[in-house]
VODO-481753 format. One line per field, with one value per residue: x, y, z of N, C-alpha, C in turn; residue in three letters; residue number from 1; chain. Coordinates in nm, 3 decimals, padded with zeros to 5 digits. Atoms other than C-alpha are relative to their C-alpha. Example, Ala and Ser with C-alpha at 12.3 -4.5 7.8 and 13.67 -1.06 7.14 Angstrom:
! residues 2
n_X <- [00.089;-00.082]
n_Y <- [-00.119;-00.119]
n_Z <- [00.000;-00.006]
ca_X <- [01.230;01.367]
ca_Y <- [-00.450;-00.106]
ca_Z <- [00.780;00.714]
c_X <- [00.090;-00.077]
c_Y <- [00.120;00.109]
c_Z <- [00.000;00.073]
rest <- [ALA;SER]
nr <- [1;2]
kette <- [A;A]
***
This chain:
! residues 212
n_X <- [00.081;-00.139;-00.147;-00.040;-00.039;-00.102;00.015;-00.160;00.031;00.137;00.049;00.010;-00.144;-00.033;-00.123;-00.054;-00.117;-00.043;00.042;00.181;00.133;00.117;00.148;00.077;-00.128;-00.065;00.064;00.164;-00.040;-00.122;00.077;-00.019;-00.057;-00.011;00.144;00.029;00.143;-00.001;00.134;00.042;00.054;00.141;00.110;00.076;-00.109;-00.081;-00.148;-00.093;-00.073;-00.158;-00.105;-00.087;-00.037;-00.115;-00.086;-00.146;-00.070;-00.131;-00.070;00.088;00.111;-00.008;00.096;00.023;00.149;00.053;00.141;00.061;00.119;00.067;00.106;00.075;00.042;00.110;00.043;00.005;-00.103;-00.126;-00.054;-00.146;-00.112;-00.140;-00.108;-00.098;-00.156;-00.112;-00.139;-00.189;-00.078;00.071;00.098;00.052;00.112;00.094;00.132;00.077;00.160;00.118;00.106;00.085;00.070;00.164;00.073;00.122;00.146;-00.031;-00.029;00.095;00.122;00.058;-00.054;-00.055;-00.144;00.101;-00.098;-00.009;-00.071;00.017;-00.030;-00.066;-00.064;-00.065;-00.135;-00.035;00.112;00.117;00.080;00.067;00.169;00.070;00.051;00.140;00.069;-00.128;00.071;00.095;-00.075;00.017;-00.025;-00.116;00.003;-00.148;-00.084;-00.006;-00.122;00.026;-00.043;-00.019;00.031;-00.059;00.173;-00.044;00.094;00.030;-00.012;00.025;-00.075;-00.102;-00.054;00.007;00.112;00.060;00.022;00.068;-00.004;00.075;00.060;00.102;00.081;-00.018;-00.017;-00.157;-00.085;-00.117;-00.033;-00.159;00.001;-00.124;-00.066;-00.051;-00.175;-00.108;00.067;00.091;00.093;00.077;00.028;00.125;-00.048;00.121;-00.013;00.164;-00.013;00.058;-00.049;-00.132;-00.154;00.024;00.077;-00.012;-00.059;-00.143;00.011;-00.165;-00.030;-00.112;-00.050;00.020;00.088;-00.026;-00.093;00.064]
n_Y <- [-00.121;-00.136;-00.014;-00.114;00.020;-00.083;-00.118;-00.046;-00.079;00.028;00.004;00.100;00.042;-00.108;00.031;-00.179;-00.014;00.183;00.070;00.051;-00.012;00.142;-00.030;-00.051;00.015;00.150;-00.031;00.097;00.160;00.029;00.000;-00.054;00.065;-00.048;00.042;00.028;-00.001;-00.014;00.008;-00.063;00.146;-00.081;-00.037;00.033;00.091;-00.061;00.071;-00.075;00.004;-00.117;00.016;-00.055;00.031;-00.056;-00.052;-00.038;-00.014;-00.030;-00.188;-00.096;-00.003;00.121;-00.056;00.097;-00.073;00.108;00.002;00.059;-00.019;00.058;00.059;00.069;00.138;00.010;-00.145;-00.007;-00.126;-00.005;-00.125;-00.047;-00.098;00.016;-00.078;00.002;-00.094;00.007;00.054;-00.036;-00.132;-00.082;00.013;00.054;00.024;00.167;-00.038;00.133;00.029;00.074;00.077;00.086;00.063;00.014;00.052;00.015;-00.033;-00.105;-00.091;00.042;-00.120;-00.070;-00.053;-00.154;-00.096;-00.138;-00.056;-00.110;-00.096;-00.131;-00.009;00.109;-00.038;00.157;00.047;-00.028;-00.023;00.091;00.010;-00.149;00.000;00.101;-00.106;00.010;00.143;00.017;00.056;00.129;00.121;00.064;00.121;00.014;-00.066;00.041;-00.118;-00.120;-00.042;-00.092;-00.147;-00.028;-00.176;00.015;-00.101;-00.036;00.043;-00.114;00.094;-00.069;-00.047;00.077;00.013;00.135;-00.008;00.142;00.011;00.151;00.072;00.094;00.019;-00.082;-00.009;-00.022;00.119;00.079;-00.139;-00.022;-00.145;-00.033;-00.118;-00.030;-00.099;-00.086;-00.017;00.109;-00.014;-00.124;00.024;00.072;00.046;00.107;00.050;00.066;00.083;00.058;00.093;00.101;00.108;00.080;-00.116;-00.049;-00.129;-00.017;-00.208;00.002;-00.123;-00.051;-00.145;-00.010;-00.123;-00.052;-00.012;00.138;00.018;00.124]
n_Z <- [00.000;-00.018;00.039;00.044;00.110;00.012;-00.035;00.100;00.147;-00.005;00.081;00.031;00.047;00.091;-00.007;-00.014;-00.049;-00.010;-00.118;00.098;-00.085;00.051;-00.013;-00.132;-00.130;-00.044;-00.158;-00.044;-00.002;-00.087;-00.116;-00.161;-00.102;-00.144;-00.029;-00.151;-00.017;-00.076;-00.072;-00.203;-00.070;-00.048;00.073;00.174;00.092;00.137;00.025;00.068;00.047;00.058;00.043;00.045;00.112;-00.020;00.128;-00.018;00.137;-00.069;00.053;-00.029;-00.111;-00.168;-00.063;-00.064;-00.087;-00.125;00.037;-00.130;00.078;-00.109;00.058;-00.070;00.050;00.036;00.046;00.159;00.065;-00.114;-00.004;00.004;-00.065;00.068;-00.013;00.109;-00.076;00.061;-00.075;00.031;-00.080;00.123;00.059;00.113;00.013;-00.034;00.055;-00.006;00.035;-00.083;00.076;-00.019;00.111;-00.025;00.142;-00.013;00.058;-00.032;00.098;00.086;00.031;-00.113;-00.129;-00.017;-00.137;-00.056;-00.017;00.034;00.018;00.057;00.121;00.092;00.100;00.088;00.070;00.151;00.063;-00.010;-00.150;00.036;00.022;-00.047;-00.096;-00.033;-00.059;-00.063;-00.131;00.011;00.047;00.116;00.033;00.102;00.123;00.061;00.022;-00.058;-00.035;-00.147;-00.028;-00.119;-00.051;-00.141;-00.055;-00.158;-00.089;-00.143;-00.104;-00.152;-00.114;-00.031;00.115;00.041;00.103;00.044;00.148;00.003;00.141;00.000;00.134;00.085;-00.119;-00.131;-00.091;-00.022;00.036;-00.038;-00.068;-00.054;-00.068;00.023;-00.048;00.072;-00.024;00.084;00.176;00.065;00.117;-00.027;00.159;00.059;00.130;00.056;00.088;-00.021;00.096;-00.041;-00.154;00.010;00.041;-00.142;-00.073;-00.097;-00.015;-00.101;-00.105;-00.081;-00.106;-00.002;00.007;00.129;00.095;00.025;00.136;00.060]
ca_X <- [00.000;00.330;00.656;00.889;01.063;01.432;01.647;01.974;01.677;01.284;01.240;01.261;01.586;01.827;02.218;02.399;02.766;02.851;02.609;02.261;01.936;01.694;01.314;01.227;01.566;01.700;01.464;01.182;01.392;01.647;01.554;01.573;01.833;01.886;01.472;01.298;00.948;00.823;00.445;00.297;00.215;-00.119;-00.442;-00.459;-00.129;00.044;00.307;00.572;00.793;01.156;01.416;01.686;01.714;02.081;02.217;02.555;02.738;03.119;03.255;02.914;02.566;02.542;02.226;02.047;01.659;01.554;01.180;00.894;00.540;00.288;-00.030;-00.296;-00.463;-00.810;-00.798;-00.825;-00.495;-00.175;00.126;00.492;00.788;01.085;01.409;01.656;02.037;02.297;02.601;02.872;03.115;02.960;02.647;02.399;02.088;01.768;01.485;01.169;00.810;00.570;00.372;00.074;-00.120;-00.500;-00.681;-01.006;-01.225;-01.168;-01.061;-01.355;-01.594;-01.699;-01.485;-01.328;-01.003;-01.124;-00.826;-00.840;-00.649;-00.539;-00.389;-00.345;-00.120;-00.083;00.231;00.215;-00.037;-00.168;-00.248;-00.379;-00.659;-00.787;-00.843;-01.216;-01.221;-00.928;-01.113;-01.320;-01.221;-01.279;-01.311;-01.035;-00.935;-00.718;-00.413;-00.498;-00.168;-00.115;-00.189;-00.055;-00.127;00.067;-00.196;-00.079;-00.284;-00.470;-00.421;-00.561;-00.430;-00.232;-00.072;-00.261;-00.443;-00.633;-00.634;-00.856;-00.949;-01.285;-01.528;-01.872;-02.082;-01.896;-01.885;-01.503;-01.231;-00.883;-00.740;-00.382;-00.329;-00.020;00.222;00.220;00.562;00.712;00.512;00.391;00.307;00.032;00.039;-00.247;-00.098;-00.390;-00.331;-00.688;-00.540;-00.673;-00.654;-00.364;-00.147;-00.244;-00.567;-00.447;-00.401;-00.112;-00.149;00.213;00.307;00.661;00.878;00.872;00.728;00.861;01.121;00.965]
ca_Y <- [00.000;00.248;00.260;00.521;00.618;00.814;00.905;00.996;01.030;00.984;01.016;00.792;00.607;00.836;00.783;01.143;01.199;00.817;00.725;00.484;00.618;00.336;00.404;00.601;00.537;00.252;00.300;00.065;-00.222;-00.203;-00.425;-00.324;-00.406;-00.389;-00.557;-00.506;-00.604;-00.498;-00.633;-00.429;-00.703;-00.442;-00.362;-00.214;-00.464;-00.200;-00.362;-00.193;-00.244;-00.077;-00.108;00.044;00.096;00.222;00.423;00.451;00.521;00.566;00.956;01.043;00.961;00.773;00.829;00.642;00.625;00.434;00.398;00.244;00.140;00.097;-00.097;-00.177;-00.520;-00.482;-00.122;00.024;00.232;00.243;00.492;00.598;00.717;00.791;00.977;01.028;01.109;01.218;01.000;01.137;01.416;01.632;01.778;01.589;01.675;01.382;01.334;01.128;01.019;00.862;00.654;00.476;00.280;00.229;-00.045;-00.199;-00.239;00.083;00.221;00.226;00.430;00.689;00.702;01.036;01.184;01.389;01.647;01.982;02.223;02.539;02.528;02.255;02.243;01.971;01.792;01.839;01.911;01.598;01.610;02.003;01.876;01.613;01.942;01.932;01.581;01.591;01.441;01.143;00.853;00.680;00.308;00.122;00.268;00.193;00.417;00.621;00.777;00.901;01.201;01.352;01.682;01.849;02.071;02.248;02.104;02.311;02.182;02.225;02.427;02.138;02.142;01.799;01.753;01.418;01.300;01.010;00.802;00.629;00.465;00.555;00.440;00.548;00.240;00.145;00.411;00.496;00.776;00.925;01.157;01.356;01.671;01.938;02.038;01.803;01.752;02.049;01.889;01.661;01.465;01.270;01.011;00.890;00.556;00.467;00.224;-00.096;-00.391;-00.586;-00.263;-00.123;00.068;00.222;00.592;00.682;00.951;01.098;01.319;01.479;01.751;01.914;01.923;01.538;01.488;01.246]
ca_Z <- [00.000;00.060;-00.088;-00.068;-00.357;-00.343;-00.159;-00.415;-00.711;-00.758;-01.078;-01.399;-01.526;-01.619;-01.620;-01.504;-01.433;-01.491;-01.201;-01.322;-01.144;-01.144;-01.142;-00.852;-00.634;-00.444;-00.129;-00.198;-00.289;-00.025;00.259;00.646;00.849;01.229;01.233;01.585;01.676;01.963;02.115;02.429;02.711;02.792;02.592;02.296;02.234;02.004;01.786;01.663;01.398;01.305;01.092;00.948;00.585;00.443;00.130;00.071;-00.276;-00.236;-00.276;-00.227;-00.028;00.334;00.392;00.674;00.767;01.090;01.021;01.296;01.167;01.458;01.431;01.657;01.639;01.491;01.389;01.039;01.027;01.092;01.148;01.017;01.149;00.966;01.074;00.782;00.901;00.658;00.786;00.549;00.645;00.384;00.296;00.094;-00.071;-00.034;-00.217;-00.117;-00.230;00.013;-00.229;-00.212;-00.484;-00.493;-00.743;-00.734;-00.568;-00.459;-00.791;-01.039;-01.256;-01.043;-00.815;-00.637;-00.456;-00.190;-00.051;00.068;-00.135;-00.199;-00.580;-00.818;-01.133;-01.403;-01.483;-01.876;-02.110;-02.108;-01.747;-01.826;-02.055;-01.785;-01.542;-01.559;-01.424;-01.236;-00.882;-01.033;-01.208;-01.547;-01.608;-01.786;-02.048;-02.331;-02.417;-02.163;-02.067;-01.683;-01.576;-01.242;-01.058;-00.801;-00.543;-00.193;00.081;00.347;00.646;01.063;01.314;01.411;01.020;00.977;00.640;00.471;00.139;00.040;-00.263;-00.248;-00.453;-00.692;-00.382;-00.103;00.101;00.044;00.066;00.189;00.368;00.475;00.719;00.664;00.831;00.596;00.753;00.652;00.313;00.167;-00.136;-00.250;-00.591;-00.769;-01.030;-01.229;-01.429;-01.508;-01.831;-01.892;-01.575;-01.788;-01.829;-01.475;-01.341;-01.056;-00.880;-00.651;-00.367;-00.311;-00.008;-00.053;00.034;-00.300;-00.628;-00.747;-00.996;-01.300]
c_X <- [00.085;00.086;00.040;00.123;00.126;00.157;00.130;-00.167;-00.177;-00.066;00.026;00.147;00.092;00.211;00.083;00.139;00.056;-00.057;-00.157;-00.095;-00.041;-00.140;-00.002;00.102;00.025;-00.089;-00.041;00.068;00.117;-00.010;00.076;00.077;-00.032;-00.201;-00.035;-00.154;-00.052;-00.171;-00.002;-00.011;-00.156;-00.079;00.108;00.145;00.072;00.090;00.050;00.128;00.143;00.078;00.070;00.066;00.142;00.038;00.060;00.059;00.170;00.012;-00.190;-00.145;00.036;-00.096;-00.089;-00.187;-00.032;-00.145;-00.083;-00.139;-00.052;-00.164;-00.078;-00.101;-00.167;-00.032;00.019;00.110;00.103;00.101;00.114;00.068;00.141;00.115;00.114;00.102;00.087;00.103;00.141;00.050;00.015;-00.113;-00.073;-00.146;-00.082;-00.149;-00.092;-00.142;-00.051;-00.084;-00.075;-00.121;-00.138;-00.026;-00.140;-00.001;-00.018;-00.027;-00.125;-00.045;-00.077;00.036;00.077;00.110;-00.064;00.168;-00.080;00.105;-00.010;00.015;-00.005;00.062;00.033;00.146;00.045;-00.115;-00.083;-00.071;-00.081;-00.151;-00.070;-00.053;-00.113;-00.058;00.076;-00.017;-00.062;00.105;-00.097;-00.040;00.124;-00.008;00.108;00.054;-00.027;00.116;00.000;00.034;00.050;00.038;00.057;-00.098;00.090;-00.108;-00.041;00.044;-00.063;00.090;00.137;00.082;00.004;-00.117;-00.016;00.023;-00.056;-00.041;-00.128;-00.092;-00.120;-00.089;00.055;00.016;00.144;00.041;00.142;00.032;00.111;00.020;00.151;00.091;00.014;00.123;00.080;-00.010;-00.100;-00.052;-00.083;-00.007;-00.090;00.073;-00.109;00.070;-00.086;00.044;-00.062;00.049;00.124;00.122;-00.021;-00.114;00.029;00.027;00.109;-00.057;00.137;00.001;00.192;00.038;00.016;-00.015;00.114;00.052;-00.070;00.096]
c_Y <- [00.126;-00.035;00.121;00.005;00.110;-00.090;00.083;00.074;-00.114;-00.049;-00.123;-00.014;00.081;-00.072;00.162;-00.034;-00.190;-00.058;-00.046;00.074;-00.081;00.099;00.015;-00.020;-00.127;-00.055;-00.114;-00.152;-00.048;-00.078;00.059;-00.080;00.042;-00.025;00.020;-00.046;00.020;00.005;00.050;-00.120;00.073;00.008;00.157;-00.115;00.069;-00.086;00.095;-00.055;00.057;-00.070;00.124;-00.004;00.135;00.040;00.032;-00.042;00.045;00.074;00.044;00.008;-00.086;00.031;-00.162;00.004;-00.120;00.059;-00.083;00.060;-00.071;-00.030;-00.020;-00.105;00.044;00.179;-00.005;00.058;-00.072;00.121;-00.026;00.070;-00.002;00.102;-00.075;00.068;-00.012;-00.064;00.062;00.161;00.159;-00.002;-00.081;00.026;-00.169;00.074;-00.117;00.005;-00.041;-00.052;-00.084;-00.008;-00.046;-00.106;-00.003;-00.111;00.172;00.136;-00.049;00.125;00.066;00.003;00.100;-00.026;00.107;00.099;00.159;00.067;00.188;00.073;-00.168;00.026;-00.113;-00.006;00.045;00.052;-00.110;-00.052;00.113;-00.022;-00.124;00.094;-00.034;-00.097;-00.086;-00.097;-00.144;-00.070;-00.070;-00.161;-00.045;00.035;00.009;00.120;00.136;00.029;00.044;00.140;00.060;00.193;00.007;00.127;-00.009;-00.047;00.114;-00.169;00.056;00.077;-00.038;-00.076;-00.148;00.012;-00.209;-00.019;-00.144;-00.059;-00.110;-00.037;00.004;00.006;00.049;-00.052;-00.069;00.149;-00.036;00.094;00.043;00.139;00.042;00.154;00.106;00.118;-00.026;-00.026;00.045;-00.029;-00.122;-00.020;-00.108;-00.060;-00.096;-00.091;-00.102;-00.107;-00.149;-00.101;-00.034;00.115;00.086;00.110;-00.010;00.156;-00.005;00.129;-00.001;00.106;-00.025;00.110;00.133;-00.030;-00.116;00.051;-00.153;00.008]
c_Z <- [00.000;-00.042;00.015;-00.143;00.071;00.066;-00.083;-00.101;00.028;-00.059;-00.169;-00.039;-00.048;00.077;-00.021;00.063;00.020;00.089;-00.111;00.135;-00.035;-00.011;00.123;00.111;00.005;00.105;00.052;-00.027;00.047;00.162;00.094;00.055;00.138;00.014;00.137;-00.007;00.093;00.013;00.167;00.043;00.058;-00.091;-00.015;-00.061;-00.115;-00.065;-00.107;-00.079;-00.073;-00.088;-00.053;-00.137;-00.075;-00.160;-00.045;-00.124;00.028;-00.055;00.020;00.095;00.096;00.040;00.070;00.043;00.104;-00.004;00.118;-00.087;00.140;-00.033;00.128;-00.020;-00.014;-00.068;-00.135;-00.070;00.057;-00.031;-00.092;00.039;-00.056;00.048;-00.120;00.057;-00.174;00.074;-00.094;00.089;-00.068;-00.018;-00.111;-00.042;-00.013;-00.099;00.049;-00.012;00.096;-00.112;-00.001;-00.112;00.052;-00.139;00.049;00.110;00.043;-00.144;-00.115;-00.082;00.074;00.099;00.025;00.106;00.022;00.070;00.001;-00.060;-00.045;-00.143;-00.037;-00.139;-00.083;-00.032;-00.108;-00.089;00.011;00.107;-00.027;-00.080;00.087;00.153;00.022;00.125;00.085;00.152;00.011;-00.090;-00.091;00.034;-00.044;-00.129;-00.088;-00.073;00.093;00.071;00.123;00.007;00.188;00.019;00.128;00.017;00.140;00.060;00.094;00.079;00.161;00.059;00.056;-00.158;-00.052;-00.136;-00.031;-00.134;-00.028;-00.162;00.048;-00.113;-00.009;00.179;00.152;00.131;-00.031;-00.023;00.056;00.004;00.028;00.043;00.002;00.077;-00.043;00.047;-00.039;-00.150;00.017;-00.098;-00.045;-00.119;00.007;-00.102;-00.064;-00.146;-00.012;-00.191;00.042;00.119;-00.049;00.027;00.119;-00.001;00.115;00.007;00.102;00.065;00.042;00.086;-00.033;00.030;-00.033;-00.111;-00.038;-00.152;-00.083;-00.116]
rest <- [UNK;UNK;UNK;UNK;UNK;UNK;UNK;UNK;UNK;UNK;UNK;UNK;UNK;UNK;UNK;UNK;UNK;UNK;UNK;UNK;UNK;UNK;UNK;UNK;UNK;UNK;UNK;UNK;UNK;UNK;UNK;UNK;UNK;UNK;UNK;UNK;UNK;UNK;UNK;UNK;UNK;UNK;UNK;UNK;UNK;UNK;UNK;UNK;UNK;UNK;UNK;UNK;UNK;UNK;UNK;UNK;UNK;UNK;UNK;UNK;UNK;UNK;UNK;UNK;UNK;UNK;UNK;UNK;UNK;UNK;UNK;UNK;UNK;UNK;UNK;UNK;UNK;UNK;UNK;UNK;UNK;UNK;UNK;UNK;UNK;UNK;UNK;UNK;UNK;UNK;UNK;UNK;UNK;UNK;UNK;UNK;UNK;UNK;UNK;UNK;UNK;UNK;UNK;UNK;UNK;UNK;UNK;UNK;UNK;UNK;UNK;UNK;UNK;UNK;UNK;UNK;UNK;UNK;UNK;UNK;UNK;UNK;UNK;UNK;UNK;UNK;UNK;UNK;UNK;UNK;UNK;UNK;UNK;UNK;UNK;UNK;UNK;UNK;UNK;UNK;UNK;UNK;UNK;UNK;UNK;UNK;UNK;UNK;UNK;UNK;UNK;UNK;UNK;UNK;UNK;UNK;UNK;UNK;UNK;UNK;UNK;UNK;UNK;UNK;UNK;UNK;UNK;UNK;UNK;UNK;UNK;UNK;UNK;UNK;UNK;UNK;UNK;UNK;UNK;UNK;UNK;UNK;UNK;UNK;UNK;UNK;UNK;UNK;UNK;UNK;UNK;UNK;UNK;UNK;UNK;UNK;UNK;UNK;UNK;UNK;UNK;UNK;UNK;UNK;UNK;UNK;UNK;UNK;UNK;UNK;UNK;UNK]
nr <- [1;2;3;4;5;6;7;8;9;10;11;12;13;14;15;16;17;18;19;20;21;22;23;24;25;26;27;28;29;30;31;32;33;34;35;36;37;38;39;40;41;42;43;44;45;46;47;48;49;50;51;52;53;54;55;56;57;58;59;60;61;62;63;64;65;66;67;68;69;70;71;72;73;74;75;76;77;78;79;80;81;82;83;84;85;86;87;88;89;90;91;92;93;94;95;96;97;98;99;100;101;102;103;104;105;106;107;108;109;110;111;112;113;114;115;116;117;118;119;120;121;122;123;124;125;126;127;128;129;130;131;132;133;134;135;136;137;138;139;140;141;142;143;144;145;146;147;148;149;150;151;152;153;154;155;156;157;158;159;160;161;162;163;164;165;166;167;168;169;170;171;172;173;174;175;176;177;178;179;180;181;182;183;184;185;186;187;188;189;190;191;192;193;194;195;196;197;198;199;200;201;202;203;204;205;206;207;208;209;210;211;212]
kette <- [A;A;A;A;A;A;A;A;A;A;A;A;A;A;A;A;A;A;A;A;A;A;A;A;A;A;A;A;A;A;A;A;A;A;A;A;A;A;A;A;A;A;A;A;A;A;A;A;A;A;A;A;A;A;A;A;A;A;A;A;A;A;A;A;A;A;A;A;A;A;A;A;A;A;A;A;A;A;A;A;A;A;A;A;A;A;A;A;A;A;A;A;A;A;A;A;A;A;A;A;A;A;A;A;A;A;A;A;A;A;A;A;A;A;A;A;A;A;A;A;A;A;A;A;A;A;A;A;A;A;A;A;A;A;A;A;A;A;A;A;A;A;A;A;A;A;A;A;A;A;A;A;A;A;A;A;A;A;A;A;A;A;A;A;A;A;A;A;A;A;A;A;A;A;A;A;A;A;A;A;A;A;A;A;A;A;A;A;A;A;A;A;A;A;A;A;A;A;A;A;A;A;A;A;A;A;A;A;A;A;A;A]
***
């Protein structure tokens, strides 16, 4: 349901200064070391999970994130916690997605992303003419190309906003509550193509406006 995508590079394959970027970083397919698990012995039984996932290129990144996902047994949610350390002895810029994929049954004809915002802005043109209808959702649909929109979030008092993705009837959904401190920005990636070639949408929270 989450991946993150970065943290050297975000965006798609690209080969710069003799270094390869892959698709979307190294992040999501680097497992966790240093594993913990940790069950309360009290009601609600929290369990908590950590690790430690590590990114280190020689002459240039060391970047470290110790992450912790907490769950409670029968509930509908759960949390994240990520601290990212630079370890080298030198500055390093970071980049990172929060990404999370939606299908069906969820994803359908007639179904909507709900989100408060304050702007939105298409990717390209071919996100630009899908403005109108930018909120709801198609069927499958062949050759339909993805479109993705980046949109500032409002957010509470306590700089917490929502962003959700449910479907025609309103009886299934999904939700993500996010920091807008931390991420200010809020992308929609709509890839309503047919089932074999993927219908699905993505809800990204990130930093800043996502390198593709």
């Amino acid at each position: 349901m989450m991946v993150r995508c970065g943290y050297e590079w975000t965006g798609h394959p690209v080969t710069a200064d003799g270094q390869i970027y892959t698709l979307h970083g190294k992040v999501g397919n680097t497992p966790a070391s240093q594993v913990e698990v940790e069950v309360a012995d009290t009601a609600p039984y929290e369990i908590r999970v950590r690790g430690l996932v590590k990114e280190s290129t020689f002459k240039k990144a060391d970047l470290q994130t110790m992450t912790e996902l907490r769950y409670v047994p029968g509930s509908n949610s759960f949390s994240l916690h990520d601290v990212l350390t630079n370890h080298a002895d030198y500055p390093h810029d970071y980049q990172i997605i929060y990404h999370s994929n939606f299908g069906k049954p969820i994803l359908e004809e007639g179904a909507r992303f709900m989100a408060p915002i304050a702007s939105i802005s298409p990717f390209n043109d071919y996100a630009k003419a899908g403005l109108k209808t930018w909120q709801t959702y198609a069927g499958p649909t062949k050759d339909f190309d993805e479109m993705v929109f980046n949109m500032q979030p409002l957010a509470d008092e306590n700089h917490q906003t929502l962003a959700a993705v449910v479907n025609k009837a309103g009886d299934k959904g999904a939700s993500i509550q996010f920091d807008t401190r931390q991420l200010p920005v809020l992308t929609l990636w709509k890839n309503t193509d047919t089932e074999k070639q993927g219908y699905v949408t993505g809800i990204e929270r990130v930093p800043a406006t996502p390198i593709r």
